[in-house]
N, C-alpha and C positions, 0 to 999 in steps of 0.2 A: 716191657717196662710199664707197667700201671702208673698215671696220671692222673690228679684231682683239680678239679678246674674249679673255683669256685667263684661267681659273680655277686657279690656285695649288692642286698637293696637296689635292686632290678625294679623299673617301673611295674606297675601291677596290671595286670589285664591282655599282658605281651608273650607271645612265643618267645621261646629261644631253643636251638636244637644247635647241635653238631652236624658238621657236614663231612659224609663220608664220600666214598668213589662215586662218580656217575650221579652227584646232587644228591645221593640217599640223606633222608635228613634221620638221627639216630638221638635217641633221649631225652625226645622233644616235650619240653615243658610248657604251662603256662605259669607265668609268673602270678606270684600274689602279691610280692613286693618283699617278701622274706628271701633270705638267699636260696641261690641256687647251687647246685651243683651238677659236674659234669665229670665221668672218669673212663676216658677213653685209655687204651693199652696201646702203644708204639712199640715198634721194634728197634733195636738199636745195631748200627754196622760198626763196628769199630775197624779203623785203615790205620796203619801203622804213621803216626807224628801227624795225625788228623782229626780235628773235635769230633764228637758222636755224630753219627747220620743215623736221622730218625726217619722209619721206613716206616708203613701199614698206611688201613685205608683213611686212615685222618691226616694225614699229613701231607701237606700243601709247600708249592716253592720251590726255590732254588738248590740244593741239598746242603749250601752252607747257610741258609736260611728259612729253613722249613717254619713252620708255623702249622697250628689248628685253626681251624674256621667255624665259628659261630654265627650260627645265622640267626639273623631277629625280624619280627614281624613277617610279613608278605612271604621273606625268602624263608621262614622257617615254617609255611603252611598254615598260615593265617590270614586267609584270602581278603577278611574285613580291615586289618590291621591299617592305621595310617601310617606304619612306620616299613621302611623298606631297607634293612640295614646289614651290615655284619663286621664282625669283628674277629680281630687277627691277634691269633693268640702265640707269639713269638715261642720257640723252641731252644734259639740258639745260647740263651743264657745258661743251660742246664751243663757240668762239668763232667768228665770222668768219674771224680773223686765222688760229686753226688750220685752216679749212675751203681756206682761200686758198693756203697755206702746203705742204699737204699736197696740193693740187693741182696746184702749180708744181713740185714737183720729186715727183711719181707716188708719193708716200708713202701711207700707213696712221695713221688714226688707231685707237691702241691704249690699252686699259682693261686694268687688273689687278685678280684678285678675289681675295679669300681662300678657298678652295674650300671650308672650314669652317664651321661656325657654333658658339655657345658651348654647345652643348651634344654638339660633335662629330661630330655626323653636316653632310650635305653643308648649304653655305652657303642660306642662302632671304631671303622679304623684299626690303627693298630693300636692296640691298648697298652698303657702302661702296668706292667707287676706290681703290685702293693708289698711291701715287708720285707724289701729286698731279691723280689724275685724269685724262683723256685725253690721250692726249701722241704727239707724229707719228711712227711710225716706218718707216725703209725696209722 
């Protein structure tokens, strides 16, 4: 199942990468303060009267709480960085019906994040979805 991450107006002059098995960091960008994006593929297990279980090497957790992990500053390979952060990008919102949906007609499902946090430097923790949370896009 192809996913689109997209972090909203990300401080500028910052890593951010994806973290795959064994710390691999994969996609790794530096910000300029323009969005970013991020489009890792999961695999999905369906279990009979059990929400989706997202499998492959980005997914992190519990298996009724899987999540993606974004790594920022220092832990995304930016040794100088003052920021040492990451951020947790929840799975468990995503339904059946969008997994189905987004397979019939070769779509994406996509998450928005605030690239921010309240203290202004890059987003961390587990982040809140924008727009409702995961939603299928071409």
């Amino acid at each position: 199942m192809p996913l689109r991450i997209i972090v909203l107006a990300p401080p500028p002059a910052v890593a951010f990468a994806l973290r795959g098995r064994n710390d691999e960091l994969v996609e790794r960008v530096i910000s300029t303060g323009e969005d970013i994006q991020f489009e890792p593929t999961v695999r999905v297990k369906q279990i009979a009267g059990k929400p989706p279980r997202f499998l492959g090497p980005f997914t992190f957790g519990h298996a009724s709480q899987r999540f993606i992990y974004i790594r920022i500053g220092t832990l995304a390979g930016q040794p100088n960085s003052c920021w040492t952060r990451a951020a947790k990008v929840q799975l468990s919102g995503i339904s059946w019906n969008q997994i189905d949906q987004a397979r019939r007609t070769n779509a994406k499902l996509e998450a928005r994040l605030g690239g921010r946090a309240k203290d202004g430097g890059p987003l961390c923790a587990t982040v809140a979805l924008l727009d409702g949370g995961w939603r299928i896009k071409q």
